[in-house]
C-alpha positions as CSV (number, residue, x, y, z in Angstrom):
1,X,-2.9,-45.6,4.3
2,X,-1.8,-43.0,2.3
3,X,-3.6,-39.9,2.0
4,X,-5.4,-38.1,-0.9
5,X,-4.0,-35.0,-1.9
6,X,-6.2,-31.9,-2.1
7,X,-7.8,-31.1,-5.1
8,X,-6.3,-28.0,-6.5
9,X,-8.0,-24.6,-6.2
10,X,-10.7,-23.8,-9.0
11,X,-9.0,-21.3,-11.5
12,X,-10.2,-17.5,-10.6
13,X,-11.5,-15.7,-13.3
14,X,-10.1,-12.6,-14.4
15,X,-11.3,-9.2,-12.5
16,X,-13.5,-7.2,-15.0
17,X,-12.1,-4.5,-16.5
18,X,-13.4,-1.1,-17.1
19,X,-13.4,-0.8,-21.4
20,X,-10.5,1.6,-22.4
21,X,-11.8,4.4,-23.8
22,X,-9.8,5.1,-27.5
23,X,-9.2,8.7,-28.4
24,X,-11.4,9.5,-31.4
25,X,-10.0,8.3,-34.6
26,X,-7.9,5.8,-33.0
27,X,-8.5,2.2,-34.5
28,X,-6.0,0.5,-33.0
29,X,-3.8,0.2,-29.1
30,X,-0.6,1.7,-30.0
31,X,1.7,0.6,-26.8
32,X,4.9,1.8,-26.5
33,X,7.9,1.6,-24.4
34,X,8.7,4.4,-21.9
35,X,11.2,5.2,-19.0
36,X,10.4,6.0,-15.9
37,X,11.5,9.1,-14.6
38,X,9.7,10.2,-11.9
39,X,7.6,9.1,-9.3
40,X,5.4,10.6,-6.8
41,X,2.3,9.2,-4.3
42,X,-0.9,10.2,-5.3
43,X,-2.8,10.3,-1.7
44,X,-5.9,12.0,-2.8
45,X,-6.9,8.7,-5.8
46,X,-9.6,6.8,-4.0
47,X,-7.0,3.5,-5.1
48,X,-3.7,3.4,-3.7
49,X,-1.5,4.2,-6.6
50,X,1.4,6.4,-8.0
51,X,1.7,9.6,-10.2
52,X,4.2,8.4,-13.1
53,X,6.1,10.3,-15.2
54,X,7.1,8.5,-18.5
55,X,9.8,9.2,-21.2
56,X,7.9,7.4,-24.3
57,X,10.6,8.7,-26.8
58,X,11.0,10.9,-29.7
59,X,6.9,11.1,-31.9
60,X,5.2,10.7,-28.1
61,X,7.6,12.7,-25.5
62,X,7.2,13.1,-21.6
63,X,3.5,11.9,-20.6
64,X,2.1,11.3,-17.2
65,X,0.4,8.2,-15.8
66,X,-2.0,7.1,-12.8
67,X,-0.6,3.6,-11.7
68,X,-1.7,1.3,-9.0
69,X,1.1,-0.2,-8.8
70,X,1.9,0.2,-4.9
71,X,1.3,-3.6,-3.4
72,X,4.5,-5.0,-5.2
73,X,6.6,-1.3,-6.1
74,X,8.7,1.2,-4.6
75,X,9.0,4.8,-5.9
76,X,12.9,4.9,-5.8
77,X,12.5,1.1,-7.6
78,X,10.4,2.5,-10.7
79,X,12.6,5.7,-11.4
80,X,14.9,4.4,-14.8
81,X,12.5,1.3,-15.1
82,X,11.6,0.1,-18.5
83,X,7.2,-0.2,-18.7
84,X,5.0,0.0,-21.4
85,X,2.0,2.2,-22.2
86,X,-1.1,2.9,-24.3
87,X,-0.6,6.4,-26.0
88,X,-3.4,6.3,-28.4
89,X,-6.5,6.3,-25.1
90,X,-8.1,9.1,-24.3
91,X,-6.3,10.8,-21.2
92,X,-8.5,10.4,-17.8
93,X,-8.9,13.3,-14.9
94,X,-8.4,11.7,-11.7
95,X,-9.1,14.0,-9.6
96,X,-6.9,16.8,-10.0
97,X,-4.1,14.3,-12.1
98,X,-4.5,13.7,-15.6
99,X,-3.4,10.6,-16.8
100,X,-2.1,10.9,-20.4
101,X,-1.6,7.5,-21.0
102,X,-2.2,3.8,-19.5
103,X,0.3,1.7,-17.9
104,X,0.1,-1.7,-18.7
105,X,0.1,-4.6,-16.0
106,X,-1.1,-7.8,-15.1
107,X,-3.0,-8.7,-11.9
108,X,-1.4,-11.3,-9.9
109,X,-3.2,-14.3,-8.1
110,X,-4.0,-11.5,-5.3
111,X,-5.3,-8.3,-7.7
112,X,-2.1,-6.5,-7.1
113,X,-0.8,-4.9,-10.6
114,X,2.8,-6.6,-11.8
115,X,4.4,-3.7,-14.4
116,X,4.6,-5.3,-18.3
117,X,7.8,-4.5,-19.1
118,X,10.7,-6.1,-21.8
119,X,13.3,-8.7,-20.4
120,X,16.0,-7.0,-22.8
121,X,16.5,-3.7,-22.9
122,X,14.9,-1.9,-25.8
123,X,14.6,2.1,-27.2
124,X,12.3,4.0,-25.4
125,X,9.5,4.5,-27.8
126,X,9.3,1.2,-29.4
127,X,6.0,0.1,-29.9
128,X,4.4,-3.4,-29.2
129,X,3.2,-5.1,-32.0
């Protein structure tokens, strides 16, 4: 006879998160749209990840970012790249790296970070609302 198909996997639920920290005074996420323009590894972070640097446009300038982002992105593939970022957090010492702003991304079905970023090309600087 024909045979019963398997029943589908049980949805996983979404890894926590450690809570952003906002920078005091900020009521609100401002993200905005940045360029990538440089790229280096970042060997001594306990997580595999990269050492961004981000054009986020006139009003937030050139900021630097912490992004593990290495499972499913190349260094030479992110320089001119299109991401978004949080510029109103509180910047984050990692070890001797400050991370100015956060990187936006979504984990896939395996925890590896996929970049947020427009389909349609958009001024650096815009910001999400």
């Amino acid at each position: 006879g024909p045979k019963t198909p398997p029943a589908p996997p049980e949805p996983r639920p979404a890894p926590a998160l450690e809570p952003a920290r906002c920078a005091p005074g900020a009521v609100s996420c401002a993200a905005h749209t940045g360029r990538v323009i440089a790229v280096e590894p970042f060997p001594e972070a306990r997580k595999l990840a990269f050492k961004l640097t981000i054009d986020l446009g006139p009003g937030v300038g050139v900021k630097h970012s912490s992004a593990q982002i290495t499972d499913h992105y190349a260094p030479e593939a992110l320089v001119g790249r299109t991401i978004a970022a949080v510029v109103n957090f509180a910047p984050r010492q990692i070890g001797k790296f400050m991370s100015e702003v956060l990187t936006l991304g979504f984990p896939d079905a395996t925890d590896a970070v996929i970049l947020f970023s427009p389909h349609y090309d958009v001024p650096v600087g815009a910001r999400l609302f």
